[in-house]
N, C-alpha and C positions, 0 to 999 in steps of 0.2 A: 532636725534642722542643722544642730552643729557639725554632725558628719556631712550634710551636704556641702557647708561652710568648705569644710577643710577639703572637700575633694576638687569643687568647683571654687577654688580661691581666685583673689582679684590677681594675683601676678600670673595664674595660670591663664583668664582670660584679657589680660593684658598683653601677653606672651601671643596667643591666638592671634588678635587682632595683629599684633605688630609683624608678623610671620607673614600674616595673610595680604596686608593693604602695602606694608612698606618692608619686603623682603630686601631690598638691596641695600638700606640703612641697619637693617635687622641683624643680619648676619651676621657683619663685625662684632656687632654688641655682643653677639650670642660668642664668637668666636675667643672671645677678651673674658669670659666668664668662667669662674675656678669651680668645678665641680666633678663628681661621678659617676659612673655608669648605674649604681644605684639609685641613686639620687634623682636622675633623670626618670628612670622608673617609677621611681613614687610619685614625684611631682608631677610627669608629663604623659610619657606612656601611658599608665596605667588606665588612669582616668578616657583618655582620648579615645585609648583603643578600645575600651568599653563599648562606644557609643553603637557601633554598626552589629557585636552579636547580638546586646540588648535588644538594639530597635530588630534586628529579623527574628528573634524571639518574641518578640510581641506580634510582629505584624505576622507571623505564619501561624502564630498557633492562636491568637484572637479575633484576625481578621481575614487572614485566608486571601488567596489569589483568586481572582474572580475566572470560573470557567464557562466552558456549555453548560456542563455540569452543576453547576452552581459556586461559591467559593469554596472551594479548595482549602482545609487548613491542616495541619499537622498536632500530634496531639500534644500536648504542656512538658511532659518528659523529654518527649526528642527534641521540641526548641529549646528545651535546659540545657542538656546534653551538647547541643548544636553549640548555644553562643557559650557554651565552656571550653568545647573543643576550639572555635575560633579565636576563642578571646588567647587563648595559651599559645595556639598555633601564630598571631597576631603579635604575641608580645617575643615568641620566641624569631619570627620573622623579622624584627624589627634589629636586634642582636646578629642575625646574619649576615644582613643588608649590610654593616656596619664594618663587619668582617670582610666584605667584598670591597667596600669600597677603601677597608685600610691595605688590603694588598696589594689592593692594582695601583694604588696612590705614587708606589715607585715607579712604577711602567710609565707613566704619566706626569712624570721628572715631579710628582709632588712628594712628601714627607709624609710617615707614615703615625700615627696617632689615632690607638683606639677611642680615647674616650673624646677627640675633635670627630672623629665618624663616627661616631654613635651619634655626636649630635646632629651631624648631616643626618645621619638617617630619621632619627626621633621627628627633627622637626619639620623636617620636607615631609613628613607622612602626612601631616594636621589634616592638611584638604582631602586627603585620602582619608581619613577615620571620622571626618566632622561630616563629608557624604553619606556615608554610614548612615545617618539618621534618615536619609529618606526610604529605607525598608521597611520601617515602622507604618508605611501604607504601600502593603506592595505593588498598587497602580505607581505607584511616582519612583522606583525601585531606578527606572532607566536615568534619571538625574544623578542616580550614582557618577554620573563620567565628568559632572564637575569635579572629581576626583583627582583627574588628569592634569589639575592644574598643583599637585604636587610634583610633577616632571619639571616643570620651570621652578619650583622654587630647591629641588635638588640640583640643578645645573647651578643655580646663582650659590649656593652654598656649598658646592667642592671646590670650585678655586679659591675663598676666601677661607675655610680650613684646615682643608688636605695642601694646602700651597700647590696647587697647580699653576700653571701659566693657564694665562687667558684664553691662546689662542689651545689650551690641549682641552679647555671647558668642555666642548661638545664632545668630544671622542672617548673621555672620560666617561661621562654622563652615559650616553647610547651604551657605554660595555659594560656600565652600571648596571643599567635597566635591562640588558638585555641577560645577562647573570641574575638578576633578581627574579627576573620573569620567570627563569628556568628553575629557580629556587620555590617561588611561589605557586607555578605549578605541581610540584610534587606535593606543596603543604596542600594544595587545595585538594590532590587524590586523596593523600593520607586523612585527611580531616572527612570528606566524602564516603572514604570505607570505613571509617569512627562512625559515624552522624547517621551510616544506613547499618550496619551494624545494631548500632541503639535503636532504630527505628524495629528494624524486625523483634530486638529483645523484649519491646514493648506491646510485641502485638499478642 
């Protein structure tokens, strides 16, 4: 019980909430906060990005995707294997992201500061790693794309602390996402050739 205390703490779902319902007040707050890129990790990352290998490790190798065939599951090694590979691929995704958006911060007349974009990155993920839990039954797996609504809260959160101007918000944001995409696709091979990899060593 106390480790679940310390990992689901009341500032971390206080944090969630205030991200999610009132981002445009949130921001600042988060923006005005003295911390570091570890720090972030233990308190926010970690825990968060947990949520989505956990849940497709439960729901592929307990409950299986429903087919012709019957459900479909994978056996307890590879969905280990799996939400390990994700969760690392996840956390180290989250550190690139960060990396992207402090470079291009000059391109985009903003100021450059790793540990202000680590926080853009960290906390625009939330709705992206709190979707995550609907794997956990992989009929409901397609509600993942409430996800999407971390794209809005990464646009409201690079001009308040990359210093962007307002009107360079969007063009930032689109070269963000569109750099990440291309970053996230290769985790997603790399993680794929891991995850089948394991798969065949198990059989």
């Amino acid at each position: 019980m106390g480790v679940a205390q310390s990992v689901i703490s009341p500032k971390l779902v206080d944090r969630v909430k205030a991200i999610l319902m009132k981002p445009k007040a949130e921001w600042p707050v988060i923006e005005a906060e003295q911390t570091d890129i570890s720090t972030l990790y233990r308190s926010y990352v970690i825990p968060l990005a947990a949520i989505g290998p956990v849940a497709t490790a439960i729901g592929s190798a307990l409950i299986g995707t429903s087919t012709l065939a019957g459900a479909a599951r994978v056996s307890i090694t590879t969905a280990i294997v799996g939400a390990i590979v994700a969760f690392a691929l996840a956390l180290l995704g989250t550190y690139i992201v960060a990396q992207v958006i402090d470079n291009l911060a000059p391109q985009n007349s903003g100021t450059r500061n790793l540990t202000q974009a680590f926080k853009v990155s960290a906390y625009s993920s939330t709705a992206q790693w709190l979707a995550g839990v609907f794997a956990l039954i992989p009929a409901l797996s397609g509600l993942s794309i409430l996800g999407l609504y971390s794209l809005y809260l990464l646009y409201l959160g690079l001009p308040v602390l990359m210093k962007v101007p307002q009107e360079k918000a969007t063009s930032y944001t689109v070269t963000v996402v569109v750099v990440s995409l291309i970053v996230f696709i290769v985790i997603a091979v790399v993680s794929g050739i891991l995850i089948g990899a394991a798969a065949v060593a198990t059989l």
